[in-house]
GUSE-83625 format. One record per atom (N, C-alpha, C, CB): residue number from 0; atom name; x, y, z. Coordinates in nm, 4 decimals. Each point is the difference from the previous one (the first is absolute). Glycine has a CB too. Layout:
lose | voba | u | v | w
NUM | CA | X | Y | Z
...
//
This chain:
lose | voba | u | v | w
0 | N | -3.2604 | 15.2427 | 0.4304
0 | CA | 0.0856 | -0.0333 | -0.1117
0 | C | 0.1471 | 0.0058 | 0.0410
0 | CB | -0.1739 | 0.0883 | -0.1581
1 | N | 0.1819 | 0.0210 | 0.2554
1 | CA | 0.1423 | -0.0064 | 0.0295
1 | C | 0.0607 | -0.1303 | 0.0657
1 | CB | -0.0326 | 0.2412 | 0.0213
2 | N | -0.0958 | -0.2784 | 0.0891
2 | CA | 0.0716 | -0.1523 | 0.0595
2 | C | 0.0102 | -0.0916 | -0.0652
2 | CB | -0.0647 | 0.0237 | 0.1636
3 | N | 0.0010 | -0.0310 | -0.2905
3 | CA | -0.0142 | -0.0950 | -0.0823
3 | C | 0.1816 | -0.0386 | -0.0864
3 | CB | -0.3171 | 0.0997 | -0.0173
4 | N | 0.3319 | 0.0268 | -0.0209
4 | CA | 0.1800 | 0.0259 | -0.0110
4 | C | 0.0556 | -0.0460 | 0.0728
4 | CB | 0.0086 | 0.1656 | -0.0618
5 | N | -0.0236 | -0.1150 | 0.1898
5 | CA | 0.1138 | -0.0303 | 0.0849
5 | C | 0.0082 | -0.1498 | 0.0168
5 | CB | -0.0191 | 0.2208 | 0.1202
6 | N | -0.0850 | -0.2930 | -0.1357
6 | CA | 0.0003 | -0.1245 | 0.0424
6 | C | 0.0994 | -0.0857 | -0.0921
6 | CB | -0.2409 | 0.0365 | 0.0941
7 | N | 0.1761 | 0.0280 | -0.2024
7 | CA | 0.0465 | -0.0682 | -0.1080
7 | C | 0.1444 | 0.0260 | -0.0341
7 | CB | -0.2259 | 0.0028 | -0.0732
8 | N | 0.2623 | 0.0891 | 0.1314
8 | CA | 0.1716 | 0.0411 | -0.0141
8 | C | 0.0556 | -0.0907 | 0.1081
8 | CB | -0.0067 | 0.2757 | -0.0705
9 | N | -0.0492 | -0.3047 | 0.1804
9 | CA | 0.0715 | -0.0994 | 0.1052
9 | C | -0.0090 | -0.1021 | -0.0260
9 | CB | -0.0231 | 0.0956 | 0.1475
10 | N | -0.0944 | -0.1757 | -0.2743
10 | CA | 0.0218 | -0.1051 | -0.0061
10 | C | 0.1101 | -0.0134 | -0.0910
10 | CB | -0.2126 | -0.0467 | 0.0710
11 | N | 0.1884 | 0.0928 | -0.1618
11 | CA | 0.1158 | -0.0143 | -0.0958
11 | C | 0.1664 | 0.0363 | 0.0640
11 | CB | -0.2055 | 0.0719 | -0.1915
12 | N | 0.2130 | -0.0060 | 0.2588
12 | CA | 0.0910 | 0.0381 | 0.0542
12 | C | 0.0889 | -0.1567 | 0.1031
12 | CB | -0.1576 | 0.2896 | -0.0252
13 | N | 0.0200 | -0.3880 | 0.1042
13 | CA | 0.0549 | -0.1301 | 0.0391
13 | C | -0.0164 | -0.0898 | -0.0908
13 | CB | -0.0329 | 0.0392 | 0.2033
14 | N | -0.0173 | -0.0455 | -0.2975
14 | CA | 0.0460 | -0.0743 | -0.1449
14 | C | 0.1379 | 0.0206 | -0.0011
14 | CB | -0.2041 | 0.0422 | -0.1460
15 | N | 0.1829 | 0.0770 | 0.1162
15 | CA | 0.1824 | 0.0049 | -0.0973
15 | C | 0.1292 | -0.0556 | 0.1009
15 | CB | -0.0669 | 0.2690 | -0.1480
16 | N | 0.0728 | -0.2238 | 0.3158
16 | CA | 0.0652 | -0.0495 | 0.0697
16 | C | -0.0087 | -0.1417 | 0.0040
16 | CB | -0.0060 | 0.1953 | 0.0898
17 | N | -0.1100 | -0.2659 | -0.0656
17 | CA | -0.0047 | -0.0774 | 0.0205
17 | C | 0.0544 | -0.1455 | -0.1097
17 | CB | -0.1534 | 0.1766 | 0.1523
18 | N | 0.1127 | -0.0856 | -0.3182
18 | CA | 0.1050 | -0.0495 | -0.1019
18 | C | 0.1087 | -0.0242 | 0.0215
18 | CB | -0.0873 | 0.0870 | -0.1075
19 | N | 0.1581 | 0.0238 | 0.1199
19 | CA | 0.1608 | 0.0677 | 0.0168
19 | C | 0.0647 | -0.1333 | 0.1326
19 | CB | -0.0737 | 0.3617 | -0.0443
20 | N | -0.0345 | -0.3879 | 0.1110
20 | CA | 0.0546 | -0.0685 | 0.1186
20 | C | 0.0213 | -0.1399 | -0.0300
20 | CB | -0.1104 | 0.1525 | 0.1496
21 | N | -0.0295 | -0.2001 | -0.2149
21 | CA | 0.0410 | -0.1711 | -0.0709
21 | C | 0.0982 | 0.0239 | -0.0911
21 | CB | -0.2287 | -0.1152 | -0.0034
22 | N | 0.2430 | 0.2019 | -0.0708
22 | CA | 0.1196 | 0.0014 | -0.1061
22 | C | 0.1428 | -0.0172 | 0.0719
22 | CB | -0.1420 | 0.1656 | -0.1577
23 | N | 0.1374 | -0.0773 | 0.2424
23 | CA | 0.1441 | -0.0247 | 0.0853
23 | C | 0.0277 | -0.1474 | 0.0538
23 | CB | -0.0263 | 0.2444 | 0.0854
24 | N | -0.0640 | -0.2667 | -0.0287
24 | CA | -0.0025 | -0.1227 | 0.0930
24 | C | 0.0293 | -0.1114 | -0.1249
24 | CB | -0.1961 | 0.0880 | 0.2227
25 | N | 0.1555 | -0.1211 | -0.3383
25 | CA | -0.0164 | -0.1063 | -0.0922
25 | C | 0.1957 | 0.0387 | -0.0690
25 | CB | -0.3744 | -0.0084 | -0.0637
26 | N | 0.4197 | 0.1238 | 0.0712
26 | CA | 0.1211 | 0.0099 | -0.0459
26 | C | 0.0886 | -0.0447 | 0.0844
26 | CB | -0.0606 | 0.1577 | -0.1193
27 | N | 0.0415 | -0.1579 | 0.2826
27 | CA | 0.0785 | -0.0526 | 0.0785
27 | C | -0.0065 | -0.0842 | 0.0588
27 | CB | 0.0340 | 0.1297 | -0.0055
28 | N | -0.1505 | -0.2319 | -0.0146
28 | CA | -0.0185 | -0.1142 | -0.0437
28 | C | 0.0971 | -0.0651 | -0.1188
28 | CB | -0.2227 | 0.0729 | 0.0866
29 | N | 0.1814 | -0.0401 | -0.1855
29 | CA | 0.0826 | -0.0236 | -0.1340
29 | C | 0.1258 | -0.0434 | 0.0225
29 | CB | -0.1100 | 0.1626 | -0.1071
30 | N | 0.1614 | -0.0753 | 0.1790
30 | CA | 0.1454 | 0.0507 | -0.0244
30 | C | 0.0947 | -0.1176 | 0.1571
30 | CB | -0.0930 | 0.3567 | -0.1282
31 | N | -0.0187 | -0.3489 | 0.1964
31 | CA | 0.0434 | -0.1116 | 0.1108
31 | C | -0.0134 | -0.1366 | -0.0696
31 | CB | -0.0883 | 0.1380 | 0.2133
32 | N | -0.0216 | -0.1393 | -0.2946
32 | CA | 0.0161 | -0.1594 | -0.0658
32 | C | 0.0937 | -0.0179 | -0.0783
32 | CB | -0.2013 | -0.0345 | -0.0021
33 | N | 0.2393 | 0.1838 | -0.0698
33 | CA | 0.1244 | -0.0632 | -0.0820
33 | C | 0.1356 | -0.0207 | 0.0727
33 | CB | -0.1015 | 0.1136 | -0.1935
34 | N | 0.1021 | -0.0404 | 0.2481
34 | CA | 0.0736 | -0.0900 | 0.1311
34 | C | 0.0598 | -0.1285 | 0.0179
34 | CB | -0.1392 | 0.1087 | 0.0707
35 | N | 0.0130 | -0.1850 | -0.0334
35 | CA | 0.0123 | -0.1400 | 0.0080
35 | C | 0.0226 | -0.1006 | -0.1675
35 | CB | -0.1693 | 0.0623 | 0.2514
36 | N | 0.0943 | 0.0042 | -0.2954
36 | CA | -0.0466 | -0.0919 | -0.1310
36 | C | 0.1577 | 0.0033 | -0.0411
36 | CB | -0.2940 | 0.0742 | -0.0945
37 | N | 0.3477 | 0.0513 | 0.0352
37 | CA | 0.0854 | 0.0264 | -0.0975
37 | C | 0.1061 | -0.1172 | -0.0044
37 | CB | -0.0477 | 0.2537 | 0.0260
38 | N | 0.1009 | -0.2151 | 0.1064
38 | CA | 0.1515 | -0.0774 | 0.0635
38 | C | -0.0022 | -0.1439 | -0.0429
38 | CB | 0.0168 | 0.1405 | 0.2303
39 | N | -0.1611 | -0.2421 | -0.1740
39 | CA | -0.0017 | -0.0867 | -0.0643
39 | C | -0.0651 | -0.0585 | -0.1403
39 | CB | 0.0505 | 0.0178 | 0.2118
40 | N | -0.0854 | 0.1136 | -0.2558
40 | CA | -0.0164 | -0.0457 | -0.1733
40 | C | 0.1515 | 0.0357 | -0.0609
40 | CB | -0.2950 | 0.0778 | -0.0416
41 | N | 0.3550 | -0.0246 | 0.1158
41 | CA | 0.1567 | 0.0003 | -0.1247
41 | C | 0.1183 | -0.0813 | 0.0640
41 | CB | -0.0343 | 0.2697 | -0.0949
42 | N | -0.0073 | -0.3341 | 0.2292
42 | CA | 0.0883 | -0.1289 | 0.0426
42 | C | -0.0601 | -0.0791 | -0.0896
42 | CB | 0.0557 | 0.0175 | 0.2482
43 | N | -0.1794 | -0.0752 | -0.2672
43 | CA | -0.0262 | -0.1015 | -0.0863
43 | C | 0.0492 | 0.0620 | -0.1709
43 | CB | -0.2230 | -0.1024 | 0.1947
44 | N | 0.2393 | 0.1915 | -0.2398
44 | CA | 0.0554 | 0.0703 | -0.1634
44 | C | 0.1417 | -0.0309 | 0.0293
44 | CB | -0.1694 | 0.2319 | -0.0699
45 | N | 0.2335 | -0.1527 | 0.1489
45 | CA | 0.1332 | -0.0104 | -0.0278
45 | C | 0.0667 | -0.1159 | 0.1032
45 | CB | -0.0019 | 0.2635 | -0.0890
46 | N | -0.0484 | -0.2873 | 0.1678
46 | CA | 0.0833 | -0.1259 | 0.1184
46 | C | 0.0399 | 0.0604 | 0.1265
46 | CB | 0.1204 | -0.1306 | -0.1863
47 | N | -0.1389 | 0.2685 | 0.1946
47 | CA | 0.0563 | 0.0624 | 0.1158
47 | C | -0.0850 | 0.1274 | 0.0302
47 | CB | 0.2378 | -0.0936 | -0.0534
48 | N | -0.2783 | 0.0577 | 0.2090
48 | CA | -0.0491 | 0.1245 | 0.0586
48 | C | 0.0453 | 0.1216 | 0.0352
48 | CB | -0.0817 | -0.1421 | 0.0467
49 | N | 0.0282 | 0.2604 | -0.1166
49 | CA | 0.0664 | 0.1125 | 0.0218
49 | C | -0.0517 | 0.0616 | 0.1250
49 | CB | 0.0433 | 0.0240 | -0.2380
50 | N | 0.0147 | 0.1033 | 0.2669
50 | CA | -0.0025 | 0.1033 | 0.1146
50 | C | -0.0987 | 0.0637 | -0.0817
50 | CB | 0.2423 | 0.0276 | 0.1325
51 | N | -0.3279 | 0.0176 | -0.0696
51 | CA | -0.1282 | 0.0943 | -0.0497
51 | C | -0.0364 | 0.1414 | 0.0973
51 | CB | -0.1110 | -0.2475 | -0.0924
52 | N | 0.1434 | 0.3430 | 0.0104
52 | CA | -0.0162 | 0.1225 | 0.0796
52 | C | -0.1361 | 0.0505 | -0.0893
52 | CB | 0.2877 | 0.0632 | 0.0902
53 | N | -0.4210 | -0.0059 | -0.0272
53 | CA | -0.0675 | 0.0857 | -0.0499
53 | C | -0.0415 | 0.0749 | 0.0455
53 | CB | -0.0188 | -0.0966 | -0.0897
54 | N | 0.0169 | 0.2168 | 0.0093
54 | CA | -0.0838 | 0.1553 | 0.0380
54 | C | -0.0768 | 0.0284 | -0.0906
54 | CB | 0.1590 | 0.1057 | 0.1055
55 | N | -0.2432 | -0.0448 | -0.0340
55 | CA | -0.1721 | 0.0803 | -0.0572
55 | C | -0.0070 | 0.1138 | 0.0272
55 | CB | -0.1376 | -0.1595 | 0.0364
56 | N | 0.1613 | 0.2008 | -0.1463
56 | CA | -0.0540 | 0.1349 | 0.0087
56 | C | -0.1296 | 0.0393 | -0.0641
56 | CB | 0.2214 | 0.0428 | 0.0144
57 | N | -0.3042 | 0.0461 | 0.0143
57 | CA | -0.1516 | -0.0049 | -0.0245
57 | C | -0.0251 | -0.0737 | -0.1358
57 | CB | -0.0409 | 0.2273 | 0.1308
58 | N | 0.0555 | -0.2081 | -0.2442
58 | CA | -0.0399 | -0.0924 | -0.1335
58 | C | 0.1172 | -0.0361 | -0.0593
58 | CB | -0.2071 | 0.1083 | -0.0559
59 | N | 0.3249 | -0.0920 | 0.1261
59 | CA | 0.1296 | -0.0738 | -0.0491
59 | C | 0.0376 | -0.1196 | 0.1114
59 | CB | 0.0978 | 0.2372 | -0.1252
60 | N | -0.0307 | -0.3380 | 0.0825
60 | CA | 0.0532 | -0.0997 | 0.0557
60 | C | 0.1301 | 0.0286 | -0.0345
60 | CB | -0.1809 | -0.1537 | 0.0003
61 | N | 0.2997 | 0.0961 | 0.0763
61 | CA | 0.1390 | -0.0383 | -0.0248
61 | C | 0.0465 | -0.0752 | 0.0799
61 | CB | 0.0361 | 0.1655 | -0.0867
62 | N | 0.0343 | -0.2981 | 0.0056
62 | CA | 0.0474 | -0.1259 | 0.0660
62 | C | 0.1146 | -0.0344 | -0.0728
62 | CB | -0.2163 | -0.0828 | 0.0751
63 | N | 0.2795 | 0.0537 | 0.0782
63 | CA | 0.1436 | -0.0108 | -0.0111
63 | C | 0.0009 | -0.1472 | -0.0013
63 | CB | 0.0897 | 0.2197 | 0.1189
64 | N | -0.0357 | -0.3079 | -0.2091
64 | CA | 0.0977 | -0.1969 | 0.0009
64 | C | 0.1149 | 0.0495 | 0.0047
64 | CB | -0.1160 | -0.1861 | -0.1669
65 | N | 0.1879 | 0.1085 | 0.2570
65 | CA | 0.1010 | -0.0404 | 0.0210
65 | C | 0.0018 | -0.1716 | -0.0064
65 | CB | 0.0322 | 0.2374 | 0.1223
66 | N | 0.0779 | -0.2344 | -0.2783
66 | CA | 0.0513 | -0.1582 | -0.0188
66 | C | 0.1337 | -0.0052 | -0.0484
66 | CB | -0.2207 | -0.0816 | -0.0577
67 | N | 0.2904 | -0.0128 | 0.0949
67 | CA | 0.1143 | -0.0573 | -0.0517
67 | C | 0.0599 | 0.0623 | -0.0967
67 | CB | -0.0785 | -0.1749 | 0.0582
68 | N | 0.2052 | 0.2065 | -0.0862
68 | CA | 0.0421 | 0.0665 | -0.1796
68 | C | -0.0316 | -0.1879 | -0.0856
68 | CB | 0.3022 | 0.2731 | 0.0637
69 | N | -0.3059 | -0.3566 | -0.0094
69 | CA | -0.0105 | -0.0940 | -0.0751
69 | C | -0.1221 | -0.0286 | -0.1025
69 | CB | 0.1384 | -0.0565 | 0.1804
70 | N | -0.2540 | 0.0821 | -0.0653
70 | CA | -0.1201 | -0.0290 | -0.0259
70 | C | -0.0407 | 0.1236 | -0.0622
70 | CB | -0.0348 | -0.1695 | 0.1745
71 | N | 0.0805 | 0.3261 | -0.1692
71 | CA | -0.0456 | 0.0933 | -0.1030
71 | C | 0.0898 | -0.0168 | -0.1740
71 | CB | -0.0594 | 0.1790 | 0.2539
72 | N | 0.1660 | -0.2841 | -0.2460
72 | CA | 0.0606 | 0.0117 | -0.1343
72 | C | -0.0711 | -0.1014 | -0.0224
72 | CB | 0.2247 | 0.0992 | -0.0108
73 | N | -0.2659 | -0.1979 | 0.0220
73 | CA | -0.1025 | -0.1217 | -0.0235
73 | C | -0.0970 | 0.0573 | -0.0884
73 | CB | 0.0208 | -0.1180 | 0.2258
74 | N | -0.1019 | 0.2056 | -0.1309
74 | CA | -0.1242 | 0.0290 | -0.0862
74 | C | -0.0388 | 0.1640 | 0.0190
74 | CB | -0.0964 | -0.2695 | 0.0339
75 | N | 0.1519 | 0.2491 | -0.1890
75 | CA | 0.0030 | 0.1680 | -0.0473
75 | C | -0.1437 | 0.0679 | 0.0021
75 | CB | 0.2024 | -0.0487 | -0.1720
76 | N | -0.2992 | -0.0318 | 0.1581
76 | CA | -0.1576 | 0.0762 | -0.0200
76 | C | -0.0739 | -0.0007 | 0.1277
76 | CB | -0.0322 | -0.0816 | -0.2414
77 | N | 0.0908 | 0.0705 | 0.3526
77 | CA | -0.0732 | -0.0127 | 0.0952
77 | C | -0.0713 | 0.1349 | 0.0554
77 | CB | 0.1471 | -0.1992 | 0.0315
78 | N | -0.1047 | 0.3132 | -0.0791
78 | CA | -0.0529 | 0.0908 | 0.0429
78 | C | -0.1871 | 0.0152 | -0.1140
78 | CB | 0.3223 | 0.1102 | 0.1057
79 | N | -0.3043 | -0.1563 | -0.2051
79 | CA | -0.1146 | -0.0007 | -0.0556
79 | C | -0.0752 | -0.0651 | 0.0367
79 | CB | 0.0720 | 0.0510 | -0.1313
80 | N | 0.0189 | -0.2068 | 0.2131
80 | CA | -0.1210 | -0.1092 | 0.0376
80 | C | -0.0709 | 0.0415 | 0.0975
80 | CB | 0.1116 | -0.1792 | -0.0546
81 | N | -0.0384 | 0.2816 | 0.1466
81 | CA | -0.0788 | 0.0159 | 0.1010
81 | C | -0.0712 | 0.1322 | -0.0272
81 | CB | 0.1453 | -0.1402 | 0.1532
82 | N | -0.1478 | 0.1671 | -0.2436
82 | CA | -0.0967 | 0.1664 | -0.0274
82 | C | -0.1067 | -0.1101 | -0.0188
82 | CB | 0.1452 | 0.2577 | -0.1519
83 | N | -0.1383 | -0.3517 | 0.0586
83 | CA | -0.1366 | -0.0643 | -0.0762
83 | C | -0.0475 | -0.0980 | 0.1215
83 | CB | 0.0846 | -0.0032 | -0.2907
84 | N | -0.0449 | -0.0296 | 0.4016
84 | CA | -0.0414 | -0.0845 | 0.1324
84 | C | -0.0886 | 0.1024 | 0.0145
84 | CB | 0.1990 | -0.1409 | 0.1211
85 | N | -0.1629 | 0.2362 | -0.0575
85 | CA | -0.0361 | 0.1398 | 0.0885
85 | C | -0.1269 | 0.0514 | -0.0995
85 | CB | 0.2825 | 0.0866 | 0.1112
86 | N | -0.2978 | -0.1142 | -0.2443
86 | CA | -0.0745 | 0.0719 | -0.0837
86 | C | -0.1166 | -0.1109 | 0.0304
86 | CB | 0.1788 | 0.1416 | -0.1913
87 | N | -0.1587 | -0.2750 | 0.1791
87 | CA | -0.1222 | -0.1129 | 0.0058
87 | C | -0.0422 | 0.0266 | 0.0994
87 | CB | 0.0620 | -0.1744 | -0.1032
88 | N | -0.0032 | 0.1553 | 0.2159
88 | CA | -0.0725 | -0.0280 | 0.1117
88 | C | -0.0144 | 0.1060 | 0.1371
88 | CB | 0.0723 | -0.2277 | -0.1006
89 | N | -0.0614 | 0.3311 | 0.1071
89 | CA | 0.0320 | 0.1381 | 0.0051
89 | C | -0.0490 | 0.0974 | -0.0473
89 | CB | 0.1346 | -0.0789 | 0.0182
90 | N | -0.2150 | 0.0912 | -0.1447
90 | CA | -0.0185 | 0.1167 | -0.0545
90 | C | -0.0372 | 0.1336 | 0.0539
90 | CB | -0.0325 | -0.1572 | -0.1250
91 | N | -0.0301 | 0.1832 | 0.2679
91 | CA | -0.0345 | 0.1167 | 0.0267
91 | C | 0.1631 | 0.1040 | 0.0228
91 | CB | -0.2702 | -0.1238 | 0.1119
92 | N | 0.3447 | 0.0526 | -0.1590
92 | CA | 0.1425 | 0.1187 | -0.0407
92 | C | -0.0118 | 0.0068 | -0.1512
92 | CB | 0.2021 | -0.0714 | 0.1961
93 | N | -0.1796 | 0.1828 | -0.2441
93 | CA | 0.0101 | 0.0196 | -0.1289
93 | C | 0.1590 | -0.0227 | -0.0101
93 | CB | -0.2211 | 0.1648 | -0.0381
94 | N | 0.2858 | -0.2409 | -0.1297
94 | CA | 0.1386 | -0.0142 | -0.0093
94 | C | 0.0901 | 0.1372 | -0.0087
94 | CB | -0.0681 | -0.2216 | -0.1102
95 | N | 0.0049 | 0.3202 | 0.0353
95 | CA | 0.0540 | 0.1843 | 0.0503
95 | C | 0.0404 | -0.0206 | 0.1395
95 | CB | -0.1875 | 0.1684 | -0.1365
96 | N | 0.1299 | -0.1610 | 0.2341
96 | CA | 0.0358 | -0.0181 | 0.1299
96 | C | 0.0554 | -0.0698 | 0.0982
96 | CB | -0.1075 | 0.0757 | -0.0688
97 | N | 0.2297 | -0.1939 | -0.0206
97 | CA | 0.0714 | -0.1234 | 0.0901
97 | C | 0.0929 | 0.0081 | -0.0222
97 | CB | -0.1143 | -0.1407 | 0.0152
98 | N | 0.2303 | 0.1317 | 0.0719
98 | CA | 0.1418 | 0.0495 | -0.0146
98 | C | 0.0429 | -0.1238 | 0.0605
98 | CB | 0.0076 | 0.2725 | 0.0131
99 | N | 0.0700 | -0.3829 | -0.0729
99 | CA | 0.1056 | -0.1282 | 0.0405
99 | C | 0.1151 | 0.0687 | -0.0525
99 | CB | -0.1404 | -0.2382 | -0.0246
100 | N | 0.2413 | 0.2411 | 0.1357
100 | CA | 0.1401 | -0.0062 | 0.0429
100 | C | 0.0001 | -0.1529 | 0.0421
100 | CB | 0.0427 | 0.2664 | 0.0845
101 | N | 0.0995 | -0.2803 | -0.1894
101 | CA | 0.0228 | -0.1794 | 0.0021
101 | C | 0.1889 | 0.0308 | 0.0741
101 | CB | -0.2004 | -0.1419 | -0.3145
102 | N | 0.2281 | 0.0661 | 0.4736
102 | CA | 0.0924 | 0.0546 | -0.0307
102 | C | 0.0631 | -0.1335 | 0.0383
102 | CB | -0.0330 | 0.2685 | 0.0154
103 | N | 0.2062 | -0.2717 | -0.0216
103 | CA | 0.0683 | -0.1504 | 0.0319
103 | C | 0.0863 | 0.0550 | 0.1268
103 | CB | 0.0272 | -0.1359 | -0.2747
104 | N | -0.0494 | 0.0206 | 0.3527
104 | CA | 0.0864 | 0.0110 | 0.1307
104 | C | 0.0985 | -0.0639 | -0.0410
104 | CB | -0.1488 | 0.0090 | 0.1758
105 | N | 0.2377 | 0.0609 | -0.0769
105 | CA | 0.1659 | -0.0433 | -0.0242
105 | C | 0.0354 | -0.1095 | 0.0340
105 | CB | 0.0637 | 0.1819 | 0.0308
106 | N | 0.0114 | -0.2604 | -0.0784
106 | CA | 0.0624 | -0.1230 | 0.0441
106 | C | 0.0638 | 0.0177 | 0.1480
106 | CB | 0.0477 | -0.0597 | -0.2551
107 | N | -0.0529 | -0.0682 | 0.2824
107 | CA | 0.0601 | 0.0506 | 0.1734
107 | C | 0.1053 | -0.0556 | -0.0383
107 | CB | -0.1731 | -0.0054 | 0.2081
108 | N | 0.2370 | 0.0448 | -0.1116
108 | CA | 0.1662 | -0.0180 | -0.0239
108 | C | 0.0079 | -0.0495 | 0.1778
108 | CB | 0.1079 | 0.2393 | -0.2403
109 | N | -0.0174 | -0.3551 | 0.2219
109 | CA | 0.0339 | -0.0746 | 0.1276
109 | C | 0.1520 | 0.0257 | -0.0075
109 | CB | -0.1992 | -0.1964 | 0.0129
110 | N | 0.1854 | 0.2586 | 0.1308
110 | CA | 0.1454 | 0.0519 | 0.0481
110 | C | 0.0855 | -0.1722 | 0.0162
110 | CB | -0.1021 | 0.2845 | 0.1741
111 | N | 0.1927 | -0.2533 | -0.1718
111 | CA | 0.1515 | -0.1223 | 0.0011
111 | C | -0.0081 | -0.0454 | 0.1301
111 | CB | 0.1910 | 0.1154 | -0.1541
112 | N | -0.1815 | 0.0444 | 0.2512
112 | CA | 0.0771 | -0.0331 | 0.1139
112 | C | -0.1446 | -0.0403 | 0.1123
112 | CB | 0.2615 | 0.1896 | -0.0624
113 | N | -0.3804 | -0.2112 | 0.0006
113 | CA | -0.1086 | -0.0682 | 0.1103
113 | C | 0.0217 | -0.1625 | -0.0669
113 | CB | -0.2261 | 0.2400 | 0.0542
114 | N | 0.2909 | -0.2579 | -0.1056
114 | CA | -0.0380 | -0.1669 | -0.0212
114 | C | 0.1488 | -0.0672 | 0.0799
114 | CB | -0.1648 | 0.0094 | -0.2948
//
């Protein structure tokens, strides 16, 4: 009876890792596709491709856009559009757990004395 336990504690025991392990792997998956996807689903929304920074942290995500001050006074709801992108097609993040920082790069400024 006792080996009968033990067995049964090791199996369960590579279950649960072995859970824990597709779970990881399918989040950093996820999180590499959003990657790609994002940048050009909000060049085609707003007209311009942003800078895309993301981090994962175990059941949190946080992603950084970087766009234009033009293209963030344009369109004021974009931070919702992209919670509700991320919510369709994405869901193994819960919305509790997604942090967009929207930020605007500075205008460049062209010096006088290079032209």
């Amino acid at each position: 009876m006792k080996v009968f336990f033990k067995k049964l504690f090791w199996l369960f025991g590579l279950y649960f890792a072995a859970r824990f392990g597709y779970r990881l792997y399918r989040m950093i998956k996820t999180s590499v596709e959003i990657g790609k996807t994002l940048p050009l689903y909000l060049k085609n929304l707003v007209g311009e491709k942003p800078e895309v920074d993301i981090n994962m942290h175990w059941k949190r995500i946080s992603i950084t856009l970087t766009f234009s001050a033009e293209a963030l006074a344009a369109h004021k709801d974009l931070e919702a559009t992209i919670r509700e992108y991320l919510q369709d097609f994405y869901p193994i993040f819960q919305q509790d757990y997604i942090t967009i920082h929207l930020d605007a790069t500075a205008p460049e400024s062209v010096d006088e004395s290079e032209e």
